[in-house]
C-alpha positions, 0 to 999 in steps of 0.5 A: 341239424346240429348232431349232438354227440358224447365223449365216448373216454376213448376219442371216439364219439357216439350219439346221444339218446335224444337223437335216437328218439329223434331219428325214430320219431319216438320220445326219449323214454320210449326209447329209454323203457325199449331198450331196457328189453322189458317194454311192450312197444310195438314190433314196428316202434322196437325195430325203428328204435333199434334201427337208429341205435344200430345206424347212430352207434349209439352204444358200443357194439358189445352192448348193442348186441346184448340190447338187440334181445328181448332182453339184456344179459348183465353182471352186477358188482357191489363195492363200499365206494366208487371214490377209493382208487382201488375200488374204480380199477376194480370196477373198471375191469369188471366193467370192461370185461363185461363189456367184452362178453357182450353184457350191461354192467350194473354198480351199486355202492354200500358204504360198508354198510352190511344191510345195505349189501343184503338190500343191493343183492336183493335187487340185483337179485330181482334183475335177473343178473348173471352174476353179483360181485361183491368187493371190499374189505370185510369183517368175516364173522359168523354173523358176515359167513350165514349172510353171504351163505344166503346170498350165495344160494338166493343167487344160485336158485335163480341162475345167477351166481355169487362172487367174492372179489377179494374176500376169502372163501366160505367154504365148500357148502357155499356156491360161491366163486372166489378171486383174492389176492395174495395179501400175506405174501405181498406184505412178506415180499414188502417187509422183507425188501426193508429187513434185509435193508437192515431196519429191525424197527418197521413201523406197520401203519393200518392194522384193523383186527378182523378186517380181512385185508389188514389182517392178511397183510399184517399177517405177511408183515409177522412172517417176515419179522420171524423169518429174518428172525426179528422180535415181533414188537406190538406197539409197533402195529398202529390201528387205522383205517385204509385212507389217505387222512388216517395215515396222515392221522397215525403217523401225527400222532406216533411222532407226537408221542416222541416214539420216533423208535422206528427207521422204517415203515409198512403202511398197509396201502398207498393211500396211507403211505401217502398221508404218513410221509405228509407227517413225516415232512411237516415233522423235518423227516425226509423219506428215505434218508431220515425213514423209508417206507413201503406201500401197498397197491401200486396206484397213483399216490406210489408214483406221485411219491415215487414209492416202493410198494406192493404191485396188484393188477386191481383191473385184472382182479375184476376182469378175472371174477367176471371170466370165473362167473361166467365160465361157471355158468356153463361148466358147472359143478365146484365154483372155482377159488383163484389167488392171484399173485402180487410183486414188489416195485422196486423205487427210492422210498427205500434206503439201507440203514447202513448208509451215512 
């Protein structure tokens, strides 16, 4: 017999499900419904199954320990999208620290949509997770405060707790661990590296009032103009969205205006770093001796640019609220409010204004 086996993304191998049915003489969903932990099978059918998950390695051992149960512990994370760079590493460290601590891993998207968040907590509500991470950028209105203080108490009364990864806390009143990133400093650290290269006329590229990340980094960029004690210029704040396609969008239309009043530019993200430099070579403009530009996030369109950016340990973000949840659970009393710290990237997107 041919043993059919999958890529575990390691250079291991494992086998699949059907082979475990197979081996157990049961159907591929009565495997599926046992260990799912939930199934009424037999003591005698549960424990062929679970022997040929155990001898077949079918899953790695962190999970099968954490299926072995009447039941499986597990971690959920929410975030708008599985497509944006940062939105995959910070998924990837939650997935891996869960893995680590011997849980499933539950993903759920929204789109940005806010009734869809409150139906995805729902759910992950009904499955009995840990925890609930919720990712991503976020207008924090009244109306975001009151929805993430019911969920923060819904998860709480059934043992589970809320986490905000990367959003800004609730307050005191709500349960809900928080692990954030110093926006505002990274985005000084960035504006300053191009101010004490002599550019007075920097250019910042995704700004969107309200939105919590944009504002924390444009609030960075405005600290630093004040330090080095250069007048703050609005029209020099464009408003787009933290995408490749809207950099491109902003920087197209700046230069098609003819206000080419800028040597430098911030852009808010690396992803619209990289769209802004694609309009600026369509339009004759090489980076850095005609503009330079700083980025923010230190992922793979910085290195494909050789770009000087904002470094965040994104993966580090999600193993850290996994930690923090799970510690909580056990220790109790005030949840917890960690920033963790960002640095710059020193590459050759930056040229002193000075230079001939």
């Amino acid at each position: 017999m041919v043993r059919r086996v999958s890529d575990t993304g390691d250079g291991q191998r494992r086998s699949t499900i059907r082979e475990v049915a197979d081996r157990a003489g049961v159907s591929i969903a009565t495997v599926s419904r046992i260990m799912s932990g939930d199934y009424p099978a037999s003591p005698a059918t549960r424990k062929r199954v679970m022997r040929a998950v155990e001898e077949l390695d079918y899953v790695a051992n962190a999970h099968a320990r954490a299926l072995a149960g009447t039941s499986a512990k597990s971690i959920a994370i929410v975030l708008n999208s599985v497509v944006s760079p940062h939105y995959a590493h910070v998924a990837q460290g939650v997935e891996a620290q869960t893995a680590a601590e011997g849980r499933l891993c539950l993903i759920g998207t929204t789109g940005g949509d806010p009734e869809r968040e409150l139906a995805m907590v729902k759910f992950m509500r009904e499955q009995h997770t840990e925890a609930v991470i919720l990712v991503g950028n976020v207008v924090a209105d009244e109306k975001y405060h009151r929805r993430m203080g019911r969920y923060a108490h819904a998860l709480a009364a059934v043992g589970s707790r809320l986490v905000l990864c990367g959003r800004p806390p609730l307050g005191p009143d709500v349960p809900a661990v928080v692990v954030e990133y110093d926006n505002a400093g990274g985005a000084f650290a960035a504006t300053s590296h191009l101010l004490s290269a002599g550019h007075e006329r920097v250019l910042c590229l995704g700004s969107r009032p309200g939105y919590t990340t944009a504002d924390g980094r444009v609030a960075g960029y405005r600290q630093a103009l004040a330090a080095h004690r250069v007048p703050h210029d609005p029209a020099l704040e464009v408003e787009g969205k933290m995408e490749w396609h809207e950099g491109y969008r902003m920087m197209k239309e700046r230069l098609a205006t003819g206000a080419h009043d800028f040597t430098a530019v911030f852009a808010l993200n690396d992803l619209v770093a990289g769209g802004a430099v694609r309009a600026l070579a369509e339009a004759g403009l090489r980076v850095p001796d005609d503009v330079s530009i700083v980025g923010f996030d230190d992922l793979q369109p910085s290195l494909d640019l050789d770009l000087t950016t904002v470094h965040m340990s994104h993966e580090e973000i999600g193993r850290t609220a996994v930690r923090l949840a799970l510690e909580h659970g056990v220790r109790g009393g005030t949840p917890p409010h960690v920033v963790l710290g960002t640095h710059l990237v020193i590459r050759s997107s930056v040229r002193p204004r000075s230079a001939s």
